[in-house]
C-alpha positions in Angstrom: 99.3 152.7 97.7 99.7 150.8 94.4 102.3 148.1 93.8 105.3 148.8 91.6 106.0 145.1 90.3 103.4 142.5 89.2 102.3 139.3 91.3 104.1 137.4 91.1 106.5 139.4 89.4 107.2 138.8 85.9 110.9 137.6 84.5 111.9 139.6 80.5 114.5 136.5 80.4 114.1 134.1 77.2 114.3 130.2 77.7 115.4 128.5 74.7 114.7 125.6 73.3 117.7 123.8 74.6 116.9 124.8 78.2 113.3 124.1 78.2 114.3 120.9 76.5 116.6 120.6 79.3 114.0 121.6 82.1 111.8 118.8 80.5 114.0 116.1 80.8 114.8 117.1 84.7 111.1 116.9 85.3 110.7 113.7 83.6 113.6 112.0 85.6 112.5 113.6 88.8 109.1 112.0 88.4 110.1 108.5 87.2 112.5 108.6 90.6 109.4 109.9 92.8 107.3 107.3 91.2 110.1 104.9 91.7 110.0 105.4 95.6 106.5 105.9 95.8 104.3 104.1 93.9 106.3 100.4 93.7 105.1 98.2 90.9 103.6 95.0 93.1 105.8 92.0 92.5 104.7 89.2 89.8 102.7 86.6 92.3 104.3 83.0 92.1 100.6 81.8 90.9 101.2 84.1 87.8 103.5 81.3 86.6 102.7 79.6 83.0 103.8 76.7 84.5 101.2 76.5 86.7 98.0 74.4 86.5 95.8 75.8 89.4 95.8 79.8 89.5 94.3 82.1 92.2 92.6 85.6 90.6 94.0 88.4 91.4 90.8 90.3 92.4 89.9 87.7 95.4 89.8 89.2 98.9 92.1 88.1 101.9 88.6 87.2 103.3 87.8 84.2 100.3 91.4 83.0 100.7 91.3 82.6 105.0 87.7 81.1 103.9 88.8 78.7 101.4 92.1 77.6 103.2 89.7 76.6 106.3 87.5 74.7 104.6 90.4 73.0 102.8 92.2 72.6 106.3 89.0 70.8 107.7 88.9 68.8 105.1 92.0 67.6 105.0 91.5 66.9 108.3 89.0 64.5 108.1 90.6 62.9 105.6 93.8 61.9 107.2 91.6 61.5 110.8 89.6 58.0 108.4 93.5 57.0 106.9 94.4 57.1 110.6 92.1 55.5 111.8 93.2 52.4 109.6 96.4 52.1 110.5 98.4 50.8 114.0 101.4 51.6 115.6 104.1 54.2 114.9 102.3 55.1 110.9 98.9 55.9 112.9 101.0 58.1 115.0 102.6 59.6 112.4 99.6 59.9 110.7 97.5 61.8 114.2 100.6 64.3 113.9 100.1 65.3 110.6 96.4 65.5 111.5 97.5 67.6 114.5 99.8 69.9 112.6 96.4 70.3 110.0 93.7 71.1 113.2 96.4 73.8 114.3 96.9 75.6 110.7 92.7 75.0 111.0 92.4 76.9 113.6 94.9 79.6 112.6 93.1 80.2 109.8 90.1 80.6 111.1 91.1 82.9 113.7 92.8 85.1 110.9 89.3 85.1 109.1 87.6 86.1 112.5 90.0 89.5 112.8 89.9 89.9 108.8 88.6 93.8 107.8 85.9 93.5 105.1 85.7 95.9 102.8 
């Protein structure tokens, strides 16, 4: 048996310009609000700043960073463990907190690079 009507059937209806104009513009807003929802713009990075002297590229991986904030940590470390080491009473102390406070963000850091995913 033969169909009767066309698939998918066919419309004799004619769309003028100010309604396919019209269709157009719906379209175009419903894609700029999908778009708007669904693919963010990322937020301008604080390190992005003119201002700045020191800037941090945008194509490093969370990898370098945890790598480079450890070895920074450790060496700050060091530092501040040959400053306390020079000085007595409550500044040395104040001084082995900071160093404290340092060997904990240390170790922090390098646990964050131990459960990092490369890619």
């Amino acid at each position: 048996m033969a169909k009767v009507t066309p698939n998918p059937p066919g419309t004799d209806e004619a769309v003028s310009r100010v309604q396919s104009a019209r269709k157009k513009e719906l379209d175009d807003a419903a894609t700029r609000a999908l778009d708007y929802y669904l693919k963010p713009k990322p937020q301008t990075e604080t390190s992005d700043n003119p201002n700045t002297i020191f800037r941090i590229a945008a194509d490093v991986d969370s990898e370098c960073l945890l790598a480079s904030l450890s070895e920074n940590l450790a060496s700050a470390n060091a530092m501040l463990g040959d400053l306390a080491s020079d000085l007595d009473g409550s500044r040395r102390r104040v001084a082995l907190g900071i160093q404290q406070v340092i060997e904990l963000s240390e170790l922090m850091a390098n646990r964050a690079l131990d459960i990092v995913e490369v890619r």
